[in-house]
LUMDRENZA-270551 format. One record per atom (N, C-alpha, C): residue in one letter; x, y negated, z. Coordinates in pm, whole numbers, plus 50000, padded with zeros to 5 digits. Layout:
N
AXYZ
...
END
This chain:
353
X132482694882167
X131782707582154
X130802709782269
X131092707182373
X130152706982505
X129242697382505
X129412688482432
X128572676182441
X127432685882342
X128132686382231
X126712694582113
X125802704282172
X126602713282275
X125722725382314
X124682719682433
X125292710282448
X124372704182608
X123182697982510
X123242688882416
X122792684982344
X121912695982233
X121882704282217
X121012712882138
X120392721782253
X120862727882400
X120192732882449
X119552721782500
X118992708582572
X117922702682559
X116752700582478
X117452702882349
X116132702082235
X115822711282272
X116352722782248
X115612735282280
X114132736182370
X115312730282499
X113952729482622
X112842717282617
X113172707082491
X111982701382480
X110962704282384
X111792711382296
X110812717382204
X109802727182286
X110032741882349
X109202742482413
X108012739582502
X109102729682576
X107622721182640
X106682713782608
X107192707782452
X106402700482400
X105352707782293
X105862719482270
X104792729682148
X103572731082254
X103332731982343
X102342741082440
X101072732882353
X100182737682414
X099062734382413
X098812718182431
X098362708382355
X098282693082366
X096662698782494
X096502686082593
X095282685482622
X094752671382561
X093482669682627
X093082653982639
X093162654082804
X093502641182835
X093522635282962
X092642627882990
X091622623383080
X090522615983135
X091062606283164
X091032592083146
X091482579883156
X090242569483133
X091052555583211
X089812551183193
X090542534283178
X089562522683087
X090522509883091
X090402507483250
X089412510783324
X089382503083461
X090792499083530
X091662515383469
X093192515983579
X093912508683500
X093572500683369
X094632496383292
X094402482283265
X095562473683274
X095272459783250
X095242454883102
X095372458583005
X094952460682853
X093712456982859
X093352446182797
X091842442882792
X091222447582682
X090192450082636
X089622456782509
X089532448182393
X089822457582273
X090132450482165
X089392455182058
X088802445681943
X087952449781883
X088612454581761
X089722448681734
X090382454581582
X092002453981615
X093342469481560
X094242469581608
X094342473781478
X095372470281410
X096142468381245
X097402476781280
X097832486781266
X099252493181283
X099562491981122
X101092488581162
X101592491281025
X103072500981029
X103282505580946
X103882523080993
X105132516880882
X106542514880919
X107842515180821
X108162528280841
X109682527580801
X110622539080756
X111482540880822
X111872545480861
X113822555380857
X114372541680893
X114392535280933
X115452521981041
X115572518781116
X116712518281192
X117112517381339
X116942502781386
X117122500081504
X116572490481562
X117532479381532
X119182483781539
X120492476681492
X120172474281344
X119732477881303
X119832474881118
X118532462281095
X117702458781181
X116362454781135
X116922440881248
X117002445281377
X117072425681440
X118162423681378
X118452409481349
X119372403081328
X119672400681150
X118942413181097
X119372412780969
X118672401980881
X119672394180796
X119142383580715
X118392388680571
X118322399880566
X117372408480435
X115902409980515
X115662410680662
X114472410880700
X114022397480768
X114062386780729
X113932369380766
X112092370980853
X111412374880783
X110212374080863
X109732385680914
X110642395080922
X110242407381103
X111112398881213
X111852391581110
X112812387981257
X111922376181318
X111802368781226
X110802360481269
X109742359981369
X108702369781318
X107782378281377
X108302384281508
X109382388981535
X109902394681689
X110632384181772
X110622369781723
X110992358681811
X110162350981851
X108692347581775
X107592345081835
X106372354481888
X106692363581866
X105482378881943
X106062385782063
X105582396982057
X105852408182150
X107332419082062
X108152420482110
X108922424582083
X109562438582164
X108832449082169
X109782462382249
X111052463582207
X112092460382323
X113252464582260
X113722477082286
X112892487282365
X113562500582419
X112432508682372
X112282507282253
X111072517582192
X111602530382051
X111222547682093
X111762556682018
X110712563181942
X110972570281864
X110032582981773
X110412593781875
X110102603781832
X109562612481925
X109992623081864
X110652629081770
X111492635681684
X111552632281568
X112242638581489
X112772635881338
X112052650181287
X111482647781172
X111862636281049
X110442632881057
X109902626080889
X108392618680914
X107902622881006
X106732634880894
X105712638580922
X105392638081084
X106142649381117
X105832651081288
X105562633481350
X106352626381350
X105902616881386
X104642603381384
X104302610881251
X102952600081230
X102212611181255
X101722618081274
X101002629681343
X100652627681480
X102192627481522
X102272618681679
X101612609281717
X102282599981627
X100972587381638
X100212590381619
X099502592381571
X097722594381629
X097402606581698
X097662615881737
X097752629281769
X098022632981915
X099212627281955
X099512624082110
X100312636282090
X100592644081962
X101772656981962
X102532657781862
X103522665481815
X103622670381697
X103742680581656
X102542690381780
X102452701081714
X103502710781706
X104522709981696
X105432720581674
X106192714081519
X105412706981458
X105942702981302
X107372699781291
X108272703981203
X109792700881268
X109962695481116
X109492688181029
X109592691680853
X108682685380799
X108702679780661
X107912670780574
X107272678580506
X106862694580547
X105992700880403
X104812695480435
X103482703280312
X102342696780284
X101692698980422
X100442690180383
X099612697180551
X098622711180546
X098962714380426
X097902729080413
X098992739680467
X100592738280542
X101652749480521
X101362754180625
X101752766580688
X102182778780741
X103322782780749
X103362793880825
X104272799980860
X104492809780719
X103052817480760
X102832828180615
X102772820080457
X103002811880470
X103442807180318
X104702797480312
X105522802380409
X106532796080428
X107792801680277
X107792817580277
X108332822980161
X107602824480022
X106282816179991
X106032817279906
X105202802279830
X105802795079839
X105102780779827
X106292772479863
X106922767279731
X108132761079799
X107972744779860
X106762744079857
X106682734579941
X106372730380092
X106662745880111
X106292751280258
X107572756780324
X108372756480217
X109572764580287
X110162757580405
X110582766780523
X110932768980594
X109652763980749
X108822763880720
X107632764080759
X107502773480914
X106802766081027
X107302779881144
X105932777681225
X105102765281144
X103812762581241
X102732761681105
X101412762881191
X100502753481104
X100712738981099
X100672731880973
X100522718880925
X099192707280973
X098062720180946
X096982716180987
X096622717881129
X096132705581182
X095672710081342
X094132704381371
X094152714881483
X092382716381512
X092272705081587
X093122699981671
X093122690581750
X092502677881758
X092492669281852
X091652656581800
X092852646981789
X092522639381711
X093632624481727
X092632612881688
X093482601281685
X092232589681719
X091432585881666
X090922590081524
X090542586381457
X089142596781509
X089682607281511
X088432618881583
X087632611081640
X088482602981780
X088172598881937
X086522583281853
X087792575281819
X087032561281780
X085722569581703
X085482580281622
X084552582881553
X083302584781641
X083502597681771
X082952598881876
X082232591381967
X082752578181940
X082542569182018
X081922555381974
X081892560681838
X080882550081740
X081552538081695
X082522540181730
X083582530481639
X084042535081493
X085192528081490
X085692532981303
X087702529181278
X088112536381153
X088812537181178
X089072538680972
X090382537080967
X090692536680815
X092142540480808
X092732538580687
X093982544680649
X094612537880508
X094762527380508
X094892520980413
X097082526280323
X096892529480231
X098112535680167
X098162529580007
X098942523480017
X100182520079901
X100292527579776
X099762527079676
X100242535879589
X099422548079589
X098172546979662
X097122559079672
X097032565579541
X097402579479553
X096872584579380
X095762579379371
X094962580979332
X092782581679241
X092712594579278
X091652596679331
X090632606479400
X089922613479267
X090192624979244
X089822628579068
X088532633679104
X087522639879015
X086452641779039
X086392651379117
X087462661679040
X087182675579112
X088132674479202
X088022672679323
X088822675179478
X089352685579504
X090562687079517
X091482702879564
X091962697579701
X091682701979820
X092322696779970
X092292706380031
X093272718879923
X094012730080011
X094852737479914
X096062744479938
X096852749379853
X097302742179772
X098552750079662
X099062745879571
X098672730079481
X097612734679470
X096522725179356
X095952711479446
X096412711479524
X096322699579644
X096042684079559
X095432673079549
X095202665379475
X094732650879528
X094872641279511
X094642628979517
X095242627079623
X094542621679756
X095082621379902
X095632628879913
X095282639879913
X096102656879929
X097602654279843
X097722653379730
X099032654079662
X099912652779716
X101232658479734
X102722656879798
X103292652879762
X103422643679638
X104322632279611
X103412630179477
X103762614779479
X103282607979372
X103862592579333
X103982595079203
X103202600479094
X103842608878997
X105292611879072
X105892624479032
X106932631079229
X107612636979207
X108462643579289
X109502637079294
X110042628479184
X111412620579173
X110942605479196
X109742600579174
X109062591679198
X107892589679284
X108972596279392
X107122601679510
X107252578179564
X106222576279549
X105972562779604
X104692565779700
X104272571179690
X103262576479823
X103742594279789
X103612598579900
X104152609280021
X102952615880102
X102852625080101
X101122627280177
X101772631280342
X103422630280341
X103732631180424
X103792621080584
X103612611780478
X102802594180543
X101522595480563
X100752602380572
X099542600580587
X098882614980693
X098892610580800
X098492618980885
X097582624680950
X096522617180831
X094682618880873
X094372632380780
X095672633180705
X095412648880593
X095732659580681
X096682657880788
X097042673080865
X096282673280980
X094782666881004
X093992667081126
X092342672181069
X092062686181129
X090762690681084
X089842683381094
X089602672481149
X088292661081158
X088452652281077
X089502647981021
X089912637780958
X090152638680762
X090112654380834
X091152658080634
X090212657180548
X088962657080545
X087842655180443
X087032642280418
X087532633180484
X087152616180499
X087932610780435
X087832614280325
X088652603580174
X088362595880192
X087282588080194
X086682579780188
X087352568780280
X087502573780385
X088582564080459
X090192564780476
X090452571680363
X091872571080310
X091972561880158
X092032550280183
X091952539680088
X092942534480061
X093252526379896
X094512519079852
X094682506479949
X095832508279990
X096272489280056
X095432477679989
X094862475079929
X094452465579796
X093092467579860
X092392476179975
X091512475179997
X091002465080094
X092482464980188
X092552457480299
X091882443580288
X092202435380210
X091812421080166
X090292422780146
X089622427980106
X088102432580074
X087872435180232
X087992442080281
X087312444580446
X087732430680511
X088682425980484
X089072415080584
X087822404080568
X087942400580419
X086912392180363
X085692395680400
X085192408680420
X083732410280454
X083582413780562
X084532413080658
X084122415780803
X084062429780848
X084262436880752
X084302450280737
X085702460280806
X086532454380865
X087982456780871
X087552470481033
X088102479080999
X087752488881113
X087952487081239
X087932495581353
X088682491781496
X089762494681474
X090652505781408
X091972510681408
X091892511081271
X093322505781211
X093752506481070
X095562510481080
X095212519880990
X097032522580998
X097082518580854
X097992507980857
X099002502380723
X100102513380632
X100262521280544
X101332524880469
X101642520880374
X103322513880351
X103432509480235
X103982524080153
X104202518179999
X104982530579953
X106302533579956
X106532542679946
X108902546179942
X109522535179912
X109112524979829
X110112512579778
X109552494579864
X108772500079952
X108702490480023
X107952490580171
X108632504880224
X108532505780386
X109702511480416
X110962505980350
X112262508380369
X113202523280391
X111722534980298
X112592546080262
X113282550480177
X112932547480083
X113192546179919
X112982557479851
X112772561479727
X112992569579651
X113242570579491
X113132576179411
X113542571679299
X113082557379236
X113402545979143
X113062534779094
X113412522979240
X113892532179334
X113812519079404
X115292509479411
X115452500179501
X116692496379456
X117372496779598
X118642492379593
X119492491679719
X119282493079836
X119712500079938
X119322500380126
X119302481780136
X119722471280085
X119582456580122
X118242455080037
X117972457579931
X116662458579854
X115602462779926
X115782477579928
X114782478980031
X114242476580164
X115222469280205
X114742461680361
X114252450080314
X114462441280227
X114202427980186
X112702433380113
X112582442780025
X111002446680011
X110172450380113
X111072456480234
X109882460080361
X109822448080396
X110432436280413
X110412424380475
X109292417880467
X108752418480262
X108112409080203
X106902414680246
X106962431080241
X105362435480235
X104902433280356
X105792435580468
X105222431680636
X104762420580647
X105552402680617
X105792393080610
X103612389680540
X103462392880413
X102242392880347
X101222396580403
X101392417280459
X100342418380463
X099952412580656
X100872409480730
X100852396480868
X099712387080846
X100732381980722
X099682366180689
X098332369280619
X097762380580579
X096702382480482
X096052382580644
X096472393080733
X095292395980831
X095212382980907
X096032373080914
X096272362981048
X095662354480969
X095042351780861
X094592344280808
X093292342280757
X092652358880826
X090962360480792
X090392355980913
X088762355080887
X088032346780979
X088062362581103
X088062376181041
X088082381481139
X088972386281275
X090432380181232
X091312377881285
X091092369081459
X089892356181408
X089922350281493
X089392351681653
X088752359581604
X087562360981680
X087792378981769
X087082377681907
X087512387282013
X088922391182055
X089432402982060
X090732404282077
X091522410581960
X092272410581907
X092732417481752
X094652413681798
X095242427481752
X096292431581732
X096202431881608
X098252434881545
X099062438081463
X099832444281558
X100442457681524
X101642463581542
X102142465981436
X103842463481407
X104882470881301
X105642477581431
X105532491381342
X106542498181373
X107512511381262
X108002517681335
X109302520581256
X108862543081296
X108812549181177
X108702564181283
X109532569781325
X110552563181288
X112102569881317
X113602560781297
X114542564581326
X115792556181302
X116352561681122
X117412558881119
X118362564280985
X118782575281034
X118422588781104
X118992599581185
X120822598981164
X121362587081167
X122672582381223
X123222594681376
X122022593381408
X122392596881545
X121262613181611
X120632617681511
X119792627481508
X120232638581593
X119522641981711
X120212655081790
X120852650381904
X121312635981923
X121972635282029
X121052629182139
X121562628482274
X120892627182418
X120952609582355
X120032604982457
X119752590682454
X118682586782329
X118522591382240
X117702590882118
X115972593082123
X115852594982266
X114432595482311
X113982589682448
X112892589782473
X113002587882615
X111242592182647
X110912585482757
X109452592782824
X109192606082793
X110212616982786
X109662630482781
X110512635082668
X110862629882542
X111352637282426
X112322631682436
X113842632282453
X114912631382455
X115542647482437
X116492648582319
X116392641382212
X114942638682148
X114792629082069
X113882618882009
X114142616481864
X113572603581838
X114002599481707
X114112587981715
X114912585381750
X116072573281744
X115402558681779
X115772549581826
X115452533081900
X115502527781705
X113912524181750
X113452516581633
X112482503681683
X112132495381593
X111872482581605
X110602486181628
X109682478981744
X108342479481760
X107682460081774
X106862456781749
X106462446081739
X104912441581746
X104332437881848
X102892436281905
X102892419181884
X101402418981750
X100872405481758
X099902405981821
X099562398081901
X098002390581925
X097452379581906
X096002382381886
X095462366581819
X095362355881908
X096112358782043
X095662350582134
X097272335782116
X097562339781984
X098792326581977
X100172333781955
X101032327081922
X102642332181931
X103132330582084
X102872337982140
X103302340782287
X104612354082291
X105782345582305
X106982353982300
X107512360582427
X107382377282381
X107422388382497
X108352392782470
X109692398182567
X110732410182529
X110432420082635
X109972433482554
X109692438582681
X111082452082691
X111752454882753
X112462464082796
X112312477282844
X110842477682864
X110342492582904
X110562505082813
X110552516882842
X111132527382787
X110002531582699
X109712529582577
X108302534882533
X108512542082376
X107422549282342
X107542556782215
X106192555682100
X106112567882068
X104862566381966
X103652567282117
X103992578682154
X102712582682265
X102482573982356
X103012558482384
X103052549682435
X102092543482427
X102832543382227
X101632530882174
X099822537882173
X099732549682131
X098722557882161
X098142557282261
X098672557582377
X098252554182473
X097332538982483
X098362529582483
X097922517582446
X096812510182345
X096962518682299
X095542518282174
X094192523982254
X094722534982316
X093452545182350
X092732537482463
X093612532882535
X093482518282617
X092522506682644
X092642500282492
X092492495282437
X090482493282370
X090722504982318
X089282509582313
X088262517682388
X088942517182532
X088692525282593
X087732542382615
X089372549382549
X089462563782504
X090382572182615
X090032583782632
X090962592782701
X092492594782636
X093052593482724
X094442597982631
X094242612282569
X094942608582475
X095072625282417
X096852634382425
X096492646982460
X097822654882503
X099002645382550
X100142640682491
X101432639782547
X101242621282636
X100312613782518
X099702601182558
X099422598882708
X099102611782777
X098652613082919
X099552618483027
X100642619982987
X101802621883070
X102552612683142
X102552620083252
X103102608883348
X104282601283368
X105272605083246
X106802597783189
X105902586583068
X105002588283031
X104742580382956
X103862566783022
X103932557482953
X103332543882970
X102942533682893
X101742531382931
X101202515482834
X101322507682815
X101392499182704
X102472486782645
X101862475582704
X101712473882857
X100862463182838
X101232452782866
X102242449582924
X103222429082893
X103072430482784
X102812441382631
X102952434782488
X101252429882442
X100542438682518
X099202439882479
X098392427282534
X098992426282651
X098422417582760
X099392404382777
X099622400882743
X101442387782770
X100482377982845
X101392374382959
X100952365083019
X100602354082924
X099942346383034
X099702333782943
X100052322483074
X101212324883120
X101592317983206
X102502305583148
END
């Protein structure tokens, strides 16, 4: 019982500290040994803990992939559940978001929109996240998703009537296989009207082929094969063995284009959260959000060869953010710039000793 209350009054006090106001932080690559990179591929799983994914013989090529790469083994989410966390990732916050409703919710339509219920923030934020930053800066950036509805003629990207990208599950509610809750370029005011760069996975192979592939790409598969599941899908061993295949593919599609070869180019897989097994308790976070969301699998390729890294450092989403921002040399944004936090860079940078 003391353990719980010690344990919920910390959230408490991190929730506060963490709602405030996000800033941007002034940073620069000069202080960072991260060398600049022209193209970084994130690919975003599900709900699995770090114990369920090494070792397991249903995931043969992540495991693979984390015995010849960069491998974080002390890497967390930053709370539970999705949304807030892919927000995070790119965002450097989460806002206050504690919940998977749409990104048009409120507080004030918390009792009247049941897809808002229990609602205590805005969904939508004014804020910048990276996609803002890389835009600013004359770079580019994409969102490639699994199971993308079709973009109908007539566009609804607010309220109830919410549609295509916008939609909250698809291609029903019992068969949500894309989630708009995965997609975190819909709850960012710079970002939410750039359909255009919210594209089907199926697009990926076309940019690769034409050279076209952005500076930042975030990967989403759908519910039955980024190891969350939802209706039609099959078994918790099923669905890791489908996240396996789709990671395993879409690896080899990028490691295998001519643009791959050339300058500096990342892959990251990562995970936004654990199986909340352990949701609420101390240890489940670290660099600042403890409680967190749970030790999940993180994994840094570079084109510079299979150069095998274990790195042990304490790191999260705002890590990798960091590391990205790094990367392209961008200011950190809000939590990214805190001084518990740090840049991945034995994964980014691995010796070549």
């Amino acid at each position: 019982m003391r353990l719980n209350r010690i344990a919920t009054m910390a959230l408490a006090l991190t929730g506060v500290a963490w709602m405030m106001t996000p800033s941007v932080t002034s940073a620069s690559t000069i202080n960072s040994a991260i060398p600049h990179y022209q193209h970084i591929v994130e690919i975003m799983m599900e709900n699995t803990s770090y114990g369920t994914i090494i070792g397991n013989s249903n995931a043969p090529q992540i495991n693979a992939l984390a015995n010849q790469y960069g491998l974080a083994t002390n890497y967390y989410g930053v709370t539970h559940p999705s949304e807030p966390n892919y927000v995070a990732n790119i965002g450097g916050s989460y806002f206050g978001i504690q919940d998977d409703n749409q990104f048009y919710c409120t507080a004030a339509l918390a009792s009247t929109d049941p897809q808002c219920a229990g609602s205590s923030v805005n969904h939508t934020v004014a804020a910048q996240s990276i996609a803002d930053q890389l835009t600013a800066a004359g770079k580019t950036w994409r969102g490639y998703f699994q199971s993308l509805p079709p973009t109908p003629s007539v566009l609804v990207s607010s309220g109830p009537g919410a549609n295509g990208p916008y939609t909250f599950k698809y291609p029903s509610s019992t068969v949500a296989l894309y989630a708009s809750k995965h997609n975190p370029f819909v709850n960012f005011v710079g970002t939410q009207g750039d359909v255009a760069n919210m594209a089907p996975d199926s697009q990926l192979a076309t940019d690769l082929a034409s050279g076209n592939l952005a500076n930042y790409s975030l990967v989403v598969p759908d519910q039955c094969h980024d190891m969350h599941g939802t209706g039609g899908c099959s078994s918790t061993a099923g669905l890791i063995a489908a996240g396996d295949a789709y990671v395993g593919s879409t690896v080899s599609e990028i490691m295998s284009s001519h643009t791959w070869q050339e300058g500096n180019n990342a892959i990251v897989i990562t995970w936004d959260e654990d199986d909340f097994s352990d949701s609420g308790l101390l240890g489940t976070g670290c660099c600042g959000a403890n409680p967190g969301g749970g030790h999940v699998v993180t994994i840094v390729i570079t084109n510079k060869g299979p150069i095998h890294v274990t790195d042990n450092t304490p790191y999260n989403h705002y890590s990798l953010l960091r590391s990205m921002e790094d990367a392209f040399g961008l200011p950190y944004l809000a939590h990214a710039g805190d001084a518990s936090v740090t840049s991945m860079t034995p994964l980014f940078h691995p010796s070549r000793n």
